[in-house]
N, C-alpha and C positions, 0 to 999 in steps of 0.2 A: 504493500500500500504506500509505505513512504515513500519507495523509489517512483512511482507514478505522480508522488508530489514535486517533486524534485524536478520532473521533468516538465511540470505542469506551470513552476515557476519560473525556469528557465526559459521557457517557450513564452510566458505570458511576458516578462517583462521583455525578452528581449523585441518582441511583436511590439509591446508597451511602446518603446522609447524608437524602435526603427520604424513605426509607423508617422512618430514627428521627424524623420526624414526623408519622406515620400512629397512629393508634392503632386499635387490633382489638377490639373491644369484646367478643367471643364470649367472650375467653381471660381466665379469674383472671387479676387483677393488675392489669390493667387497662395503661398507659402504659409501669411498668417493663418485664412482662411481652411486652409488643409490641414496644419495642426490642429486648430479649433474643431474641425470634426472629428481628427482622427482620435484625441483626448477624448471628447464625451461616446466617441463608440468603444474605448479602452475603460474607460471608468466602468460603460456598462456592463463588460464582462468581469471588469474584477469583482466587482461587488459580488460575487457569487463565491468569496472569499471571505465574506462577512458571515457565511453562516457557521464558522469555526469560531466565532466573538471565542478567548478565553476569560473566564472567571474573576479572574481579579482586575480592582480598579484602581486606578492610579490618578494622584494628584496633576499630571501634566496633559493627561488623557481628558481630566473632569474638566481641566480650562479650557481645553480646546473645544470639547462639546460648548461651553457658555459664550464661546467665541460664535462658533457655528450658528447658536438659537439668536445672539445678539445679530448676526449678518443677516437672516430672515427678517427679524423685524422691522432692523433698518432699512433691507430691501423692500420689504411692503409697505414702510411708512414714507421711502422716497421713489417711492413707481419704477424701482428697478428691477424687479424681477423676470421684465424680458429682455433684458440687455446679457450681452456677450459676458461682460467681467462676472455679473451675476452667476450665470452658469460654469463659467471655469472655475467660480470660489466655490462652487455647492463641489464639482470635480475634483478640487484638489483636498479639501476634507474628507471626501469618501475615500481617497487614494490612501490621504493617511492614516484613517483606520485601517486599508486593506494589509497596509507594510506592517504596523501592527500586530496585525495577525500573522505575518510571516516570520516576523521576529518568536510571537509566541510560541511557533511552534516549529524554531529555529534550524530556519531555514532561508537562515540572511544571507553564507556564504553563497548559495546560489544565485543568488539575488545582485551580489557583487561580481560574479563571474558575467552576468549579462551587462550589470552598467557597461566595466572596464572594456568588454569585448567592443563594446556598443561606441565608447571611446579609440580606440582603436581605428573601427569604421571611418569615424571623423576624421579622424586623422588621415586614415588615407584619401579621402574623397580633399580634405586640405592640399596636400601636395602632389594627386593629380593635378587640382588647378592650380599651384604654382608653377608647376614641371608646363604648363599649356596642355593638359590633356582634355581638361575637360572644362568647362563656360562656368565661371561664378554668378550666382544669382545678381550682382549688382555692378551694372555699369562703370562705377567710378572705384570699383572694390577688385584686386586679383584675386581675394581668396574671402571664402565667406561659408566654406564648407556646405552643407544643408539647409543655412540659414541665408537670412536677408540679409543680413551684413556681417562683418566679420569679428563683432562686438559680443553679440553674444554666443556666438561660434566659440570665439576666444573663453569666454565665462564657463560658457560650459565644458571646454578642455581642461579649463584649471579644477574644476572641479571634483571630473577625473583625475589630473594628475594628481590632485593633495591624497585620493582614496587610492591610490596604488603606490604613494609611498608611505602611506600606513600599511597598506599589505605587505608591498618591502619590507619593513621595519618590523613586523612581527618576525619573519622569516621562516624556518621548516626546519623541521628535526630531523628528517633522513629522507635519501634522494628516493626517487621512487613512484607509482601510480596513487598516491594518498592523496587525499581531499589538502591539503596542506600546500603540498608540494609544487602540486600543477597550479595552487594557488599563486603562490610566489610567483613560479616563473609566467606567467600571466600577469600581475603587475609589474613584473620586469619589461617585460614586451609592451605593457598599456605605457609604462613611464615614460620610456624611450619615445616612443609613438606621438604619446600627448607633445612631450617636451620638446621635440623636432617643430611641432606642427601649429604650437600655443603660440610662437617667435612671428610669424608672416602674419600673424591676426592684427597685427599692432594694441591690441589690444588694451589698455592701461589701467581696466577695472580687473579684465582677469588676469594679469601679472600681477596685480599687488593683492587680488586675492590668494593667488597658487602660492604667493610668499609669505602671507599672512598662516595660512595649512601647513607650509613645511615649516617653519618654524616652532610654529604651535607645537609639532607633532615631535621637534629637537628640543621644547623648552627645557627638559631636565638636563640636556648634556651641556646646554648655551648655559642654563643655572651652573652647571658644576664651573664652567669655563671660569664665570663672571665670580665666582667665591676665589678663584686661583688669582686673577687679574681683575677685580674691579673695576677700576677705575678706568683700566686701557678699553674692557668691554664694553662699559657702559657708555665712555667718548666715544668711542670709534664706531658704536650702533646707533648712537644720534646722530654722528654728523654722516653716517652709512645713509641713513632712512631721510637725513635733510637733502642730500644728495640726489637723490633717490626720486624721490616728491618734487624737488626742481627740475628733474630730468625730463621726469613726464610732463609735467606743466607746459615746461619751453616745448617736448614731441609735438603739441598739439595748442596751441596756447591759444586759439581763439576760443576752440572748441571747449578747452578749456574755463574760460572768462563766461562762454555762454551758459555752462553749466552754472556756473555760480549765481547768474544774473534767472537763470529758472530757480536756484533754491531760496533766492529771495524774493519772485516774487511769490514762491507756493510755500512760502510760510506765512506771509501777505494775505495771502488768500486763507490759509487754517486760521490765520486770528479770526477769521468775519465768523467762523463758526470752530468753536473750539473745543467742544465738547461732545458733539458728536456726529462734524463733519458735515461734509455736502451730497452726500450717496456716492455708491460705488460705483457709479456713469457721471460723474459728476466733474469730473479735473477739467474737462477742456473749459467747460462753464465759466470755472471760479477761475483759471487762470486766466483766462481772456481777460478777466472784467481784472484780476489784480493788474495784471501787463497795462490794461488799459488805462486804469487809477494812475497807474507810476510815470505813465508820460505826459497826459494830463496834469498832474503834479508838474512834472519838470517844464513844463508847454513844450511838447516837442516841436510841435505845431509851429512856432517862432526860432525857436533855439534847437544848435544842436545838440545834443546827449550822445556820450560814448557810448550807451548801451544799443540803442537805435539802430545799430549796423547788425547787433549780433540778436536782436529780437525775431522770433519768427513763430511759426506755427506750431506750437507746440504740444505732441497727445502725450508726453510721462513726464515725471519728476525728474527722472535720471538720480533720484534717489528714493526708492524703496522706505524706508519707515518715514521718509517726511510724505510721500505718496499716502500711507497708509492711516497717519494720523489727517492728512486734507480729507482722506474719500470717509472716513469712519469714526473721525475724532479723537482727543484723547481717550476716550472709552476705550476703542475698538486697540488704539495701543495700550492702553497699559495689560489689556486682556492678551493683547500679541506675545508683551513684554514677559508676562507672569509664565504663559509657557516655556519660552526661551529660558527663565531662570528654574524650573523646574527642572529641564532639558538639558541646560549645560551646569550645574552644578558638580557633576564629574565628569571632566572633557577627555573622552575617549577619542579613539582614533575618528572612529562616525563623526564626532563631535565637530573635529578638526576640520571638514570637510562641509561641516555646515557653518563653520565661523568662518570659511575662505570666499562662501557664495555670500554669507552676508557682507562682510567686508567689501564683495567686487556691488555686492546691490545699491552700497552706500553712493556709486557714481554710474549707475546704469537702471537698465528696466528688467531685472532680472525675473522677476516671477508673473509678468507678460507673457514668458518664454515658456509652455509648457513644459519641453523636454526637459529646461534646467529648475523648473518647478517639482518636477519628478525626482529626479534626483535629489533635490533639499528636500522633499518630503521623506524621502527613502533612508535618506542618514539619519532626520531627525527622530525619526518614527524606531531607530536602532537602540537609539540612548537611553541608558538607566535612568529609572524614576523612582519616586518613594512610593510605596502602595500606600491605600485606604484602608483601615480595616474595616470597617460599616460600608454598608449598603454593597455587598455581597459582586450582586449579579446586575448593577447598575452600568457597566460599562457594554452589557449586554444589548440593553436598552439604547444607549448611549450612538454606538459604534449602528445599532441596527437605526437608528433614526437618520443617521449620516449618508450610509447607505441605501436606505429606500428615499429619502426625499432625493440625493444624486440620480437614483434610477429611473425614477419618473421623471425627473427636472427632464435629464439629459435625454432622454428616451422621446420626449415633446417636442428639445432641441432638435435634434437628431432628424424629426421628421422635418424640421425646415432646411434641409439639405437643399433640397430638389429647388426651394424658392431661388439658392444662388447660382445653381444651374440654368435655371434661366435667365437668370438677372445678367451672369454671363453669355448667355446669349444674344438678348436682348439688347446689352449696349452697346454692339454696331451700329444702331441707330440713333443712338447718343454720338457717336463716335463719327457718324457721318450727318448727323447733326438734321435728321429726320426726325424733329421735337414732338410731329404729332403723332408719331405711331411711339416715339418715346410714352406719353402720356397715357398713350393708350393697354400699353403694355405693363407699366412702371404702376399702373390704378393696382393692377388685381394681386401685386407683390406687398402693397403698404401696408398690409395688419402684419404681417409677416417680418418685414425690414425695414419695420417704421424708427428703428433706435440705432440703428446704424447710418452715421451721419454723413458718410459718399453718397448712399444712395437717395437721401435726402437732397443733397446738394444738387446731382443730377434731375431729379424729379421735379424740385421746384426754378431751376433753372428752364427746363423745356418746358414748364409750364408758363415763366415767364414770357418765355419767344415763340409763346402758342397765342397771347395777349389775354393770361388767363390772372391777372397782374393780382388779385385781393389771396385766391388760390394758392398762389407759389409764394407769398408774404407767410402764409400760415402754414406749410411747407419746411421754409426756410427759418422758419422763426423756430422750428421743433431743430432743426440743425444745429442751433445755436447752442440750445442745450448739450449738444454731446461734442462741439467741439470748438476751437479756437479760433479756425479760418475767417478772415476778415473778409473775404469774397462774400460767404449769407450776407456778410453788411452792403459789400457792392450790387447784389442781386435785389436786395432789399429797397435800397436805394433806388434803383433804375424802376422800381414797381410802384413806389410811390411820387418817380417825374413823371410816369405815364400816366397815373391818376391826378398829377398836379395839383398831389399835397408836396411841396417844397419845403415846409419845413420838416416836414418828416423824413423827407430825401436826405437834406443837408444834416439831421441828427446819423441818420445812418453812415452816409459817409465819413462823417466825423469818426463816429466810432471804430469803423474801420481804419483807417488813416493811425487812430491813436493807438490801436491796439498792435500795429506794426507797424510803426512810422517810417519803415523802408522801403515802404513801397508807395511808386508817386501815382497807381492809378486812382485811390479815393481823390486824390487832391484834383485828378485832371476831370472826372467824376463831377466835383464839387464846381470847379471851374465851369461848366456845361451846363449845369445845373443853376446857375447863375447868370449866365449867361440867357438861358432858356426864359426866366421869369422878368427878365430884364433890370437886373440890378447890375449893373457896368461897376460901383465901385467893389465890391466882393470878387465881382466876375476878376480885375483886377489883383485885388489883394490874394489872392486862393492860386491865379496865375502863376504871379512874379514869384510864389513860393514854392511853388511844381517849377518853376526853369532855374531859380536855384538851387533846389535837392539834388541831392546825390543819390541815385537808385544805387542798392545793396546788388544787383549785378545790373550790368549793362548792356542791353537788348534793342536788335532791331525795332519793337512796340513800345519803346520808349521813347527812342529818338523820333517814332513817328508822333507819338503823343503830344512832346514838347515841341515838336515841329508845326503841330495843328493848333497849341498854345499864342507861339508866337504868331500866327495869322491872324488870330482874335485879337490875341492884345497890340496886333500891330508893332512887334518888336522885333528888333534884328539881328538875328545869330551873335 
């Protein structure tokens, strides 16, 4: 019987995590999109995992369940229960009960034999496409493995690499066919593999992750070091790590600056609600309007601001718990936090490998990623807890509630597969700019893709250019809610000079315009719009500030814009 579990886990996970590197080309979205199914058709088979719940409850297990009931509510008290993050959060709860259960009835080794392998993979599909063998997913990217870019490629490598040199580091007691052995030289192979492969990612969340892991995992030899040499250890690893942190900075230094200029404004945005967040569809909302507040603040509008070049459309944090307190509050962390401390109070090897993903989360979108969601579920789900002694058979309950609200969630999800199967069909006609068979098609998709905000934006744009102008405002206006893009503001706009409400135009454009002041079409926008009601001195003032901006790139529809500027205001190159 055990041997058919064995096999049973090996096959499930490694199915698990190689099905986040299949891509489905039929379905809008294209990569995200395919993991997003491929996760909730994996969840639904694990949960058939859940009916071995073991007996005993534990204190990290019981906060994660008050985590789980507290994300229900929240999601029913802010209408997000048919949005994407919704169901990947119900997904990644049920998963970690299922690991859970695998640990119970210890059967992690196998379990690790599928990640590492599964790491491996990556790697190679890495350095065919550096070698040119094979097409990376992203244009401006050499290498990006199975992923969209090569960020979280990178993240998810380190996170392998930190669990295969805990395996390393245990080591084997005699050469041989033993569960031990093949262990090792298996993280021998995954290390090499990852390590080769983590270096072309450029990576710089998951480098100072995979070193944040290996260290962890030499603390006690780096202690013995630092008792012998103090003082040389402890100079030489700060100005190591100052080093280190300036290095990356300068790799990347815009990218860099832009991140920082997102984590201030989305703690900006967690003040307005601080306690229990703006829902878990909620980021692009609250960061628009914080982005928006802070240049309005500054009047980008008249002045320039350094930050203005490096503003732009932004759907994550690029830091994971300040993510998590904007979408859920402090509530929703300190409930995150209390697991974590449950969880890593004895940092085992597992442990190490969950403190390398959160470390690379603290500057990326890591649990976006389902594959590398998987994985941090998998280690956490390994780590020692304290039991409960009361209430027996309550994690029974616990783990089965996890599990049936996932199965049905996902199982409802699941059926709207087919809606992006068409949706991907359908927008050739988007795409050749046939708006009325768009509408017509794009009708019978919207109870289905009404919270996903591309398809919103297409929808009420071709309803726009059908002259269905009040339509595509209510459309666009649901856009807004789930995302950042200052174009709803320009579509918005253009709906209300056709109706020839103008100030409602010239509020929209504004908005737009502030909320990424790098770009000059709200202003050219604004300028037309001014022009159109016959106010000449605006029309001017809104002008002469469109032919002095500096567009954040520089494009043929730029120079035609400010070229069509200067013919109204009569001014000469």
């Amino acid at each position: 019987m055990r041997k058919y579990l064995i096999i049973w886990v090996l096959l499930g996970m490694s199915m698990l995590l190689t099905g986040q590197f299949q891509v489905t080309g039929d379905l809008y979205g294209g990569i995200a999109t395919s993991n997003y199914f491929a996760l909730l058709l994996g969840t639904m088979v694990a949960t058939v995992w859940l009916l071995k719940v073991p007996e005993t409850l534990y204190w990290g297990d019981t906060v994660a369940f008050l985590l789980f009931v507290y994300l229900l509510l929240h999601a029913g008290m802010t209408h997000a229960m048919q949005s994407k993050e919704f169901y990947l959060s119900v997904s990644y709860f049920a998963l970690y009960a299922v690991f859970r259960v695998i640990r119970g009835v210890r059967l992690t080794n196998y379990v690790t034999f599928a990640v590492m392998l599964c790491g491996v993979y990556q790697s190679y599909l890495v350095l065919r496409q550096l070698l040119g063998y094979e097409v990376s997913n992203h244009l401006r990217f050499v290498v990006t493995g199975s992923f969209f870019n090569p960020g979280p490629c990178g993240i998810f490598l380190a996170g392998v690499l930190v669990l295969a040199v805990a395996m390393m580091k245990k080591g084997y007691r005699k050469v041989g066919g033993n569960l031990v052995f093949v262990r090792y030289i298996t993280a021998c192979l995954t290390f090499g593999a990852t390590l080769v492969a983590i270096v072309p990612t450029m990576s710089r969340a998951g480098w100072i992750g995979a070193l944040a892991g290996v260290l962890l995992l030499y603390r006690k030899e780096i202690a013995g070091r630092i008792k012998i040499n103090r003082r040389r250890v402890i100079g030489g690893g700060v100005m190591g790590l100052t080093v280190v942190l300036m290095l990356f900075y300068l790799l990347k230094k815009d990218s860099a600056n832009g991140r920082l200029f997102i984590w201030q404004n989305t703690i900006t945005a967690y003040s307005k609600a601080p306690l229990f967040g703006v829902g878990i569809d909620g980021f692009g909302k609250a960061y628009a309007e914080a982005q928006h507040d802070y240049f309005v603040k500054e009047n980008a509008l008249e002045q320039d601001n350094r930050y203005a070049e490096l503003a732009g459309v932004v759907e994550s944090a690029f830091n994971e718990p300040l993510a998590l307190c904007l979408l859920l509050g402090a509530t929703g962390g300190i409930l995150a936090g209390m697991v974590l401390f449950f969880k890593l109070r004895r940092l085992t090897a597992y442990g190490c490998v969950v403190v390398s993903l959160l470390v690379a989360s603290l500057f990326s979108y890591t649990f976006y990623i389902p594959s590398i969601a998987i994985l941090f579920l998998f280690a956490l789900a390994q780590l020692p807890d304290r039991k409960i002694r009361t209430a027996r058979y309550a994690n029974v309950l616990m783990f089965g509630m996890m599990g049936g609200v996932a199965l049905v969630a996902d199982f409802q999800e699941f059926g709207h597969r087919e809606a992006y199967r068409e949706w991907k069909e359908k927008s050739v006609y988007y795409t050749g700019e046939d708006y009325q068979s768009v509408v017509e098609a794009y009708g019978k998709f919207y109870p289905v893709l009404k919270h996903d905000f591309k398809f919103l934006f297409e929808y009420g744009h071709s309803l726009h250019k059908t002259g269905r102008y009040e339509e595509s405002n209510a459309i666009l206006k649901q856009g807004t809610e789930h995302s950042a893009d200052p174009m709803f503001r320009n579509i918005m706009g253009n709906n209300y000079l056709a109706l020839k409400q103008y100030n409602y135009g010239a509020a929209a454009y504004l908005q737009a315009y502030y909320t990424c002041p790098n770009r000059v079409y709200p202003l050219y926008l604004l300028t037309k719009l001014e022009a159109g009601r016959g106010d000449t001195t605006m029309m001017n003032y809104y002008g002469h500030i469109l032919l002095g901006k500096r567009p954040k790139v520089s494009s043929f529809a730029v120079d035609e814009m400010k070229f069509e500027i200067r013919k109204m205001l009569r001014t000469e190159p």
